[in-house]
KOLLO-337429 format. One record per atom (N, C-alpha, C): residue number from 1; residue in one letter; atom name; z negated, y, x negated. Coordinates in steps of 0.2 Angstrom, whole numbers, plus 5000, padded with zeros to 4 digits. Each point is the difference from the previous one (the first is absolute). Layout:
residues N
[pt NUM; A; CA; [Z; Y; X]]
...
This chain:
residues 135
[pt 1; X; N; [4994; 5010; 4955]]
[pt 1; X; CA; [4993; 4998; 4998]]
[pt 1; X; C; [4996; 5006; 4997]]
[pt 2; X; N; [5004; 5005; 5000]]
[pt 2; X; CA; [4997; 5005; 4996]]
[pt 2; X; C; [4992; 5002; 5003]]
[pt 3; X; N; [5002; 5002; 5006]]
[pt 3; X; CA; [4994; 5005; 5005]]
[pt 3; X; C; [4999; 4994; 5006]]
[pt 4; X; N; [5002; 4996; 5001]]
[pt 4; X; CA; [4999; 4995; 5007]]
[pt 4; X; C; [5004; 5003; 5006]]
[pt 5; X; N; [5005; 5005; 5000]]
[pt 5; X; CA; [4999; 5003; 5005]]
[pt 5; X; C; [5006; 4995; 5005]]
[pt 6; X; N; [5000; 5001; 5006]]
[pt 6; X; CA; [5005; 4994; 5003]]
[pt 6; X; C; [5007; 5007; 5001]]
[pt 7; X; N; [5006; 4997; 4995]]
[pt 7; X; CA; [5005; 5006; 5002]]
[pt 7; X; C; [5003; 4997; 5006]]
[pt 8; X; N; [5003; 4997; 5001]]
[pt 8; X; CA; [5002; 4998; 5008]]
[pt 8; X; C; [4998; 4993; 5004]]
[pt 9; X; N; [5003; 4998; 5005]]
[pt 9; X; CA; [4998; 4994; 5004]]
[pt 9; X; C; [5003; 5001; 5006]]
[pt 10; X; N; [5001; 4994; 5002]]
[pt 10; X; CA; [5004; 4997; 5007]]
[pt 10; X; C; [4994; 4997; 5004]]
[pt 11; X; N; [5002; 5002; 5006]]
[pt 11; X; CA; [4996; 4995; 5003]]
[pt 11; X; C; [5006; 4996; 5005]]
[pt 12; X; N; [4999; 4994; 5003]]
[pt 12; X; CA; [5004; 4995; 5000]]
[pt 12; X; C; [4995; 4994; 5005]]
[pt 13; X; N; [5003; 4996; 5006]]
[pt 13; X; CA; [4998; 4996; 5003]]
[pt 13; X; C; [5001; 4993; 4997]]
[pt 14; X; N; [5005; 5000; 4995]]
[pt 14; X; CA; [5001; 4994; 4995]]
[pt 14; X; C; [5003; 5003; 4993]]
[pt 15; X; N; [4997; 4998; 4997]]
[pt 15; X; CA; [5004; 5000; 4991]]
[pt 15; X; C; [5007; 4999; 5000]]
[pt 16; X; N; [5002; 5005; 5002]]
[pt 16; X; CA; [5007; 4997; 4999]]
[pt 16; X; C; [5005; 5004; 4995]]
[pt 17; X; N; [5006; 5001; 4997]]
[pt 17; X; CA; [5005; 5004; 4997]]
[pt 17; X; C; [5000; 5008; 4999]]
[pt 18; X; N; [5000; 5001; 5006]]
[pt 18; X; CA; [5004; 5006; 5005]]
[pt 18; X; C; [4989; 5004; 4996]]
[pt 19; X; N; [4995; 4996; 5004]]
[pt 19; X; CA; [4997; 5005; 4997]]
[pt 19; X; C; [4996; 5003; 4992]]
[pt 20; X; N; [5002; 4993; 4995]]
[pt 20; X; CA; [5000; 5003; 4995]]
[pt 20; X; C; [5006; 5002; 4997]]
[pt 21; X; N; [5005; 5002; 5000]]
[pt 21; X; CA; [5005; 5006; 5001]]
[pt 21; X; C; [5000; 5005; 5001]]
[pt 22; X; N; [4995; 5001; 5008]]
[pt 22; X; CA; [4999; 5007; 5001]]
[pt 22; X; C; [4993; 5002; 4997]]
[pt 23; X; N; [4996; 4996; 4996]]
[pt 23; X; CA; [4995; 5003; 4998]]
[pt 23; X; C; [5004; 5003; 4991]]
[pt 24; X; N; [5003; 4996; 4997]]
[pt 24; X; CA; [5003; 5001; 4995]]
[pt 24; X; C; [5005; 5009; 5002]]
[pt 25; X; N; [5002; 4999; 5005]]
[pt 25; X; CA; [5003; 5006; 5000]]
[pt 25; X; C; [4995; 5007; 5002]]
[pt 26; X; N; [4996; 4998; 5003]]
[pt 26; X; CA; [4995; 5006; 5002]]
[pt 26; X; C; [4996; 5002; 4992]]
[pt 27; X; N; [5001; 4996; 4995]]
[pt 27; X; CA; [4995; 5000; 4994]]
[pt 27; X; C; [5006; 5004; 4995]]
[pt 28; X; N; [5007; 4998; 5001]]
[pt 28; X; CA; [5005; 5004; 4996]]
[pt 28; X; C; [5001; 5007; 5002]]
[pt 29; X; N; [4996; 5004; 5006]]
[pt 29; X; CA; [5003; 5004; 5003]]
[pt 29; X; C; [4994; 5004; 4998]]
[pt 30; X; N; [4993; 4997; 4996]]
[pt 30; X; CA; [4994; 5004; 4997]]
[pt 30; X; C; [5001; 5003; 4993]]
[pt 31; X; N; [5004; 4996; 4998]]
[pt 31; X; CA; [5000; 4997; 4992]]
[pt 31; X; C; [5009; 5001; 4998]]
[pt 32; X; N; [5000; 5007; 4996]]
[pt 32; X; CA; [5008; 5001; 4999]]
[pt 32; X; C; [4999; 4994; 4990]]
[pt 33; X; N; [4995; 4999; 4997]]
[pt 33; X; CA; [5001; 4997; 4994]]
[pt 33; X; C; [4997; 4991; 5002]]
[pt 34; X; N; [5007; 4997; 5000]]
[pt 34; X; CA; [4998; 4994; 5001]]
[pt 34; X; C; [5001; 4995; 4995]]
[pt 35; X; N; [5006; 5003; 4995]]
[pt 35; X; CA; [5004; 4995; 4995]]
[pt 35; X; C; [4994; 4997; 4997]]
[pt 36; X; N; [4999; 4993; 4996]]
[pt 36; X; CA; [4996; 4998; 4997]]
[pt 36; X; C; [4991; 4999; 5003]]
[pt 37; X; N; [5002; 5002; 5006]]
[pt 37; X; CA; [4992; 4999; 5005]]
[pt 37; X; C; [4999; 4992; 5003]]
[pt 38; X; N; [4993; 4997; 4997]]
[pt 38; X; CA; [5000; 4994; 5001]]
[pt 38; X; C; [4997; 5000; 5008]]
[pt 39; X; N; [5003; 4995; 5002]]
[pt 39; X; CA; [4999; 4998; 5008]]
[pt 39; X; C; [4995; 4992; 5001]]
[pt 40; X; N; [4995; 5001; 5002]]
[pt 40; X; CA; [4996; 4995; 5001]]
[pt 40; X; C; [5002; 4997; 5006]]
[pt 41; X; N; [4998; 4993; 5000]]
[pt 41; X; CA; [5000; 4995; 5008]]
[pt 41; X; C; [4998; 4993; 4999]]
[pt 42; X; N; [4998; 4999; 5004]]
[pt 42; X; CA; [4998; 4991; 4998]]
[pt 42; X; C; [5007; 4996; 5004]]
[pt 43; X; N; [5001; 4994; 4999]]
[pt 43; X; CA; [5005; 4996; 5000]]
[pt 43; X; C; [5004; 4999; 5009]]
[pt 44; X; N; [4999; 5003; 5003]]
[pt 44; X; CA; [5002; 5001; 5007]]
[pt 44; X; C; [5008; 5004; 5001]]
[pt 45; X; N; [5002; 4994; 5005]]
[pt 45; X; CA; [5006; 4997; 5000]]
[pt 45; X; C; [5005; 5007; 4999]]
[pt 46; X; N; [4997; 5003; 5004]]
[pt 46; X; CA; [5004; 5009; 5001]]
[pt 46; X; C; [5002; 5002; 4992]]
[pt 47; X; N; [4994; 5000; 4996]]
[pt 47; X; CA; [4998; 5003; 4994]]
[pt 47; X; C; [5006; 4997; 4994]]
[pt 48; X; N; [5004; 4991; 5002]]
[pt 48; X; CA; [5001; 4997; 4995]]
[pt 48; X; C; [5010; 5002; 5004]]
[pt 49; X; N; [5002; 5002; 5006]]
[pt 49; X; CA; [5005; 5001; 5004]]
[pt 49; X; C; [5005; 5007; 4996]]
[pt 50; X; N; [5005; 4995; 5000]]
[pt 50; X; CA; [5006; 5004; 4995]]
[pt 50; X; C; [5000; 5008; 5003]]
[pt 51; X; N; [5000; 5000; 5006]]
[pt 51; X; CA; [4999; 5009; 5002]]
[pt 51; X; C; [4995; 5004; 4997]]
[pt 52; X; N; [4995; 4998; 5000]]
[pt 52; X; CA; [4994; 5003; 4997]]
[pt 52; X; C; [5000; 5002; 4993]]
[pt 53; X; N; [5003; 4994; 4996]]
[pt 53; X; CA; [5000; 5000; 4992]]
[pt 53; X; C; [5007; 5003; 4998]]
[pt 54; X; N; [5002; 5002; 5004]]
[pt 54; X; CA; [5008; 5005; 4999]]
[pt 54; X; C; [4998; 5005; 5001]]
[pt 55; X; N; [4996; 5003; 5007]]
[pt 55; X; CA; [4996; 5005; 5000]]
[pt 55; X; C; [4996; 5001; 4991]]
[pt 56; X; N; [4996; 4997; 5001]]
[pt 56; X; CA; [4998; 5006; 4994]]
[pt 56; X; C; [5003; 4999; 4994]]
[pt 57; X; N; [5004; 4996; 4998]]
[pt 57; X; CA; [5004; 5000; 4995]]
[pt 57; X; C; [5007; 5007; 5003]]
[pt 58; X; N; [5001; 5001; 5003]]
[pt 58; X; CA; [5004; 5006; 5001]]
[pt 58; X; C; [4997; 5008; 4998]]
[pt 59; X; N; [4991; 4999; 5000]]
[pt 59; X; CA; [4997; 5007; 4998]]
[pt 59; X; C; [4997; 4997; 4994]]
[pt 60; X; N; [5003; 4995; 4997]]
[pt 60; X; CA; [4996; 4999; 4994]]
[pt 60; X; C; [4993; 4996; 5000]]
[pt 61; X; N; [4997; 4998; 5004]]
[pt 61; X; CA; [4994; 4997; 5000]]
[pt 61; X; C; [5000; 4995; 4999]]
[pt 62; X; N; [4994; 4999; 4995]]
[pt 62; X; CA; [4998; 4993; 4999]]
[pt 62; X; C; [4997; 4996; 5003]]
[pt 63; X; N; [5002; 4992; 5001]]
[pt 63; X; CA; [4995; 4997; 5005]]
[pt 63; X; C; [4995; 4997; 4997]]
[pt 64; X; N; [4995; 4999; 5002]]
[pt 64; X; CA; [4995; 4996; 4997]]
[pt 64; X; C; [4998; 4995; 5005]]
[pt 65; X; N; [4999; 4996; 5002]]
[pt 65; X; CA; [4995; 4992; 5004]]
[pt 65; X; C; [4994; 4998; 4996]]
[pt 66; X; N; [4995; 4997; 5005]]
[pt 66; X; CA; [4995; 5001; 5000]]
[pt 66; X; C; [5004; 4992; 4996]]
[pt 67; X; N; [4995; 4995; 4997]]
[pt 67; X; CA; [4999; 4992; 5000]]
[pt 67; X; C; [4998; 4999; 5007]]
[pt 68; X; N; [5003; 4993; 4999]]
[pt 68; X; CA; [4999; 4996; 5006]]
[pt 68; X; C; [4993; 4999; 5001]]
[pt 69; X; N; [4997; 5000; 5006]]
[pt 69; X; CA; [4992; 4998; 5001]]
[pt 69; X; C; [4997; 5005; 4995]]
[pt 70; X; N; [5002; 5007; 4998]]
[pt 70; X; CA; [4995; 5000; 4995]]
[pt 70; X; C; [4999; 5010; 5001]]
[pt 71; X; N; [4994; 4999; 5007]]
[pt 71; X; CA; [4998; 5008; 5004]]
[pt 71; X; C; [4999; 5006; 4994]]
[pt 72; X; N; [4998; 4999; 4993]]
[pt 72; X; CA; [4997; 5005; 4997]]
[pt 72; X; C; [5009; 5002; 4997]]
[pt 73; X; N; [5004; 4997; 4999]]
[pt 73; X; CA; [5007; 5005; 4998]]
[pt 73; X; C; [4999; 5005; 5004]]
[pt 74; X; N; [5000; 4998; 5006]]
[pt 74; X; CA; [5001; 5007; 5005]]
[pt 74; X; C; [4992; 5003; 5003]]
[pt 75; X; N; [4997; 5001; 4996]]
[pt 75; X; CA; [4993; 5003; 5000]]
[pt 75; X; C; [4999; 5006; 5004]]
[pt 76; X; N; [5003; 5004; 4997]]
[pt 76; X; CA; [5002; 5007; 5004]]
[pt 76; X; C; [5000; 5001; 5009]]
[pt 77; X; N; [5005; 4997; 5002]]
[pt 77; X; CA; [5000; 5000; 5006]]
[pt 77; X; C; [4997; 4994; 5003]]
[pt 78; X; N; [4997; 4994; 4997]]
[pt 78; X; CA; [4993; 4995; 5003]]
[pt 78; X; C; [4995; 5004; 5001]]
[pt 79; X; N; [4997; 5005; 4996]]
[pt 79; X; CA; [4996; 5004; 5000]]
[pt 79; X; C; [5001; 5004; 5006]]
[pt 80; X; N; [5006; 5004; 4999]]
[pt 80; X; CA; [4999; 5004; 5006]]
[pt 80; X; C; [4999; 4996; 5008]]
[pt 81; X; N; [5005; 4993; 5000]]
[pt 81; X; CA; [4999; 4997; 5006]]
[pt 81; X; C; [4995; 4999; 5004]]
[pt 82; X; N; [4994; 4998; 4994]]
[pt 82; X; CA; [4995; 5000; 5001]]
[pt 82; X; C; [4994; 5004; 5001]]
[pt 83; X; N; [5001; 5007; 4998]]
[pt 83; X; CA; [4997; 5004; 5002]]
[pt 83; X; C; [5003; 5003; 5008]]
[pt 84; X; N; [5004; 5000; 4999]]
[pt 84; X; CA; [5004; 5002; 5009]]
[pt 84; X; C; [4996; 4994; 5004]]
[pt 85; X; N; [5001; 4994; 4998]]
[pt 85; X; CA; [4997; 4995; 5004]]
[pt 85; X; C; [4992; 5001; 5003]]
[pt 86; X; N; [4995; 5001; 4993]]
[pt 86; X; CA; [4993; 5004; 5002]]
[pt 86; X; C; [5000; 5004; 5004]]
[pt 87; X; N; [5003; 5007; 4997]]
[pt 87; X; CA; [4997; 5006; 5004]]
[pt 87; X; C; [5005; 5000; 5006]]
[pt 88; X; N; [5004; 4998; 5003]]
[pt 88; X; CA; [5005; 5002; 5006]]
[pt 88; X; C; [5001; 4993; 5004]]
[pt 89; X; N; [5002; 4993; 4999]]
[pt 89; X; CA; [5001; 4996; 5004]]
[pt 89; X; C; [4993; 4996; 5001]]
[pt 90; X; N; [4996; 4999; 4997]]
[pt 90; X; CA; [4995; 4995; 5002]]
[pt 90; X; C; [4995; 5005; 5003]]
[pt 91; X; N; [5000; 5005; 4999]]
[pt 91; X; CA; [4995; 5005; 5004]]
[pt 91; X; C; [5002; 5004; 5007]]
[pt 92; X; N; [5005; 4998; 5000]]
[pt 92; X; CA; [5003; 5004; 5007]]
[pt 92; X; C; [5004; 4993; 5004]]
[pt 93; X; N; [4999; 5003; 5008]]
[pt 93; X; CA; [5003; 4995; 5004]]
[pt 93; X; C; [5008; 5005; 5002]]
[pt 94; X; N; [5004; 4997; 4999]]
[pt 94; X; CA; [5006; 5002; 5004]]
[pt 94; X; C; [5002; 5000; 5006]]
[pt 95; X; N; [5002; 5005; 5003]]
[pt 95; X; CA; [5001; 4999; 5009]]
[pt 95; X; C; [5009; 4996; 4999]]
[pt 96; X; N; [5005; 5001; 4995]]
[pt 96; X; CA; [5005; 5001; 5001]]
[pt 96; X; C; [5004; 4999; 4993]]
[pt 97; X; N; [5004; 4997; 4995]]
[pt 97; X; CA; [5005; 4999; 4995]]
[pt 97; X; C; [5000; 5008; 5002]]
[pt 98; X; N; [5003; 5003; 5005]]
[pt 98; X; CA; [5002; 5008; 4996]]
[pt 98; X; C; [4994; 5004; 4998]]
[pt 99; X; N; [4993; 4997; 5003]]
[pt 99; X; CA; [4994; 5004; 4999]]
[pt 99; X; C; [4999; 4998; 4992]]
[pt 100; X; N; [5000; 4993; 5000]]
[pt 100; X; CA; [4999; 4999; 4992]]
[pt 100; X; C; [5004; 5005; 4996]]
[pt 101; X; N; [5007; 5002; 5002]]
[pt 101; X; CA; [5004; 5001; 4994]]
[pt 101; X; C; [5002; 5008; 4999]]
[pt 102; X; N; [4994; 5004; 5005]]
[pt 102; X; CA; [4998; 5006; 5001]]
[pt 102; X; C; [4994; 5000; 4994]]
[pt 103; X; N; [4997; 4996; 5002]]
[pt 103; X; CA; [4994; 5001; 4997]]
[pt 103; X; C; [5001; 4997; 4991]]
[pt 104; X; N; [5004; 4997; 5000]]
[pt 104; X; CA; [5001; 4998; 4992]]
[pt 104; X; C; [5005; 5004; 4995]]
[pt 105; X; N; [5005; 5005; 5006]]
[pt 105; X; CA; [5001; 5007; 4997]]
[pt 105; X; C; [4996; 5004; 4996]]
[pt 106; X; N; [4995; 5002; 5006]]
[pt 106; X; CA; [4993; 5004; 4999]]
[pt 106; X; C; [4999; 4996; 4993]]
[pt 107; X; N; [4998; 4995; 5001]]
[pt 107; X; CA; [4996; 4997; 4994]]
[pt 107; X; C; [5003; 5000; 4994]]
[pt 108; X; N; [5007; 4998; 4998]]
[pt 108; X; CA; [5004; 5001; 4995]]
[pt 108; X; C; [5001; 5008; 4998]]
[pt 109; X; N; [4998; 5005; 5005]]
[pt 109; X; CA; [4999; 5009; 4997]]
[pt 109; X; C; [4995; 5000; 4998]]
[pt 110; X; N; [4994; 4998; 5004]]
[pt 110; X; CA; [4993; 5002; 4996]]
[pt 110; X; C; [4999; 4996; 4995]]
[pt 111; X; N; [5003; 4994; 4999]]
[pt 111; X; CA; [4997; 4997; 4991]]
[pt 111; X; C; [5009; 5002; 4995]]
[pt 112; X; N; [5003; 5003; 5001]]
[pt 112; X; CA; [5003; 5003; 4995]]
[pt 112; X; C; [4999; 5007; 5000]]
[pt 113; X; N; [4996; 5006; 5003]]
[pt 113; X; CA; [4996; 5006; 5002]]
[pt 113; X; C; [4993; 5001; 4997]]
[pt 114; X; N; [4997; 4995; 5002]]
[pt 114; X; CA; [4992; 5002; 5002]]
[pt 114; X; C; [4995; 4995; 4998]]
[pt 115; X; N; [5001; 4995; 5000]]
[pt 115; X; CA; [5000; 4991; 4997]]
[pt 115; X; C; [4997; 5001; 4991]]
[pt 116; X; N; [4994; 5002; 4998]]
[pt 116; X; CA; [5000; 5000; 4994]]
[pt 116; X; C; [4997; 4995; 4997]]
[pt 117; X; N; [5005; 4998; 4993]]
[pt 117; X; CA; [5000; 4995; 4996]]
[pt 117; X; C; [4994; 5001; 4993]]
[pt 118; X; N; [4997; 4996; 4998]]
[pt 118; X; CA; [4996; 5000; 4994]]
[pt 118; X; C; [5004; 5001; 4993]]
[pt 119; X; N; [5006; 4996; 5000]]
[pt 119; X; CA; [5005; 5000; 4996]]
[pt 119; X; C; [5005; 5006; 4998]]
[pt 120; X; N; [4999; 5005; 5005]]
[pt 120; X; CA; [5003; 5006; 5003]]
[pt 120; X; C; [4994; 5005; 4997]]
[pt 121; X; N; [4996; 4998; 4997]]
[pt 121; X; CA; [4993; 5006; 4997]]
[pt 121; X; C; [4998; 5004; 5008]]
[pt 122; X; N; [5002; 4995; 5006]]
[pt 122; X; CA; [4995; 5002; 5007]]
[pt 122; X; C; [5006; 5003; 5003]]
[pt 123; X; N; [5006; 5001; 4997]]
[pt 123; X; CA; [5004; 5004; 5005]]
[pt 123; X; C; [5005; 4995; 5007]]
[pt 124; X; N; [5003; 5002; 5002]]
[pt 124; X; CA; [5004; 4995; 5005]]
[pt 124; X; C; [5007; 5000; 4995]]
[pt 125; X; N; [5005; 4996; 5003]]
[pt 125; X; CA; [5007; 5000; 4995]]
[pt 125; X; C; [5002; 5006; 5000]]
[pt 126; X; N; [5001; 5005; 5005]]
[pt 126; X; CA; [5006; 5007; 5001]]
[pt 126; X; C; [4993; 5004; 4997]]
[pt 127; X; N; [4997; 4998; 5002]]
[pt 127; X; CA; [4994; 5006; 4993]]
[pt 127; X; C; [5000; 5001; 4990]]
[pt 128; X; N; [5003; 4991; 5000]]
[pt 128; X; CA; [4998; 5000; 4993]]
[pt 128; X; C; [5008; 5000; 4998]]
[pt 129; X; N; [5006; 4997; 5003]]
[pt 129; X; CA; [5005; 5004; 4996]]
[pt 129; X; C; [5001; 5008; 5001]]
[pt 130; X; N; [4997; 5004; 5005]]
[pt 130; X; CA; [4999; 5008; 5002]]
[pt 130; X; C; [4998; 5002; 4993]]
[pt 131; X; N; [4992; 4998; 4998]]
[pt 131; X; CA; [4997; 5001; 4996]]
[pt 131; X; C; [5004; 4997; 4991]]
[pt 132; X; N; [5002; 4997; 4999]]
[pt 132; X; CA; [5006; 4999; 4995]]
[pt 132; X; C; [5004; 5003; 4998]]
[pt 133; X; N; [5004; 5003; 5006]]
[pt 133; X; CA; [5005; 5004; 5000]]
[pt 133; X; C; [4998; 5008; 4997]]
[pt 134; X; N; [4995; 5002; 5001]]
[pt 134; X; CA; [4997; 5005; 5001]]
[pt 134; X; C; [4996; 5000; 4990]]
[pt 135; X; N; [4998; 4993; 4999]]
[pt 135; X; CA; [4998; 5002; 4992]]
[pt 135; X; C; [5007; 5002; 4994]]
């Protein structure tokens, strides 16, 4: 939540195990400090699945769920889905699942790069923890 910026993602033809797994393992492999790091998600099946909650309880992480029926717990990433949704899927036609999932690459590097937020004092996410790091 700090800077918005997305640190991993799966992409997946269905919700399944196997891909939030590997998204959690692509995000441990960014991140060597994870003990006591809260882990956000709304109530889907994968999220509540003994694998997953042994996963982070093995590096230390805390789960947190969203409330039932209740979108603003998980604000964070509503927001983002929704901005992805404006600027990338209702404004472009896809020829192809693998065209979209090119082009939603591209999208998730320019708005954690280039994408500047108000909340951010104008900068994009990897600008304003840059800028952080650096005071």
């Amino acid at each position: 939540m700090y800077n918005g910026k997305i640190i991993s993602y799966t992409i997946s033809n269905s919700p399944d195990l196997k891909m939030v797994i590997t998204m959690l393992r692509h995000a441990f492999k960014k991140n060597s400090k994870l003990d006591g790091l809260i882990i956000h998600s709304d109530q889907g099946w994968h999220y509540q699945h003994t694998t997953y909650q042994e996963t982070l309880k093995k590096y230390g992480i805390i789960q947190s769920m969203s409330r039932k029926g209740n979108c603003l717990d998980n604000a964070m990433m509503e927001n983002f889905f929704g901005l992805m949704k404006n600027e990338l899927l209702y404004v472009n036609n896809f020829e192809s699942i693998d065209d979209f999932e090119v082009e939603l690459r591209k999208y998730i590097c320019w708005y954690n790069n280039n994408r500047i937020k108000l909340r951010l004092k104008g900068m994009s996410p990897v600008q304003y923890r840059t800028h952080y790091y650096k005071s």
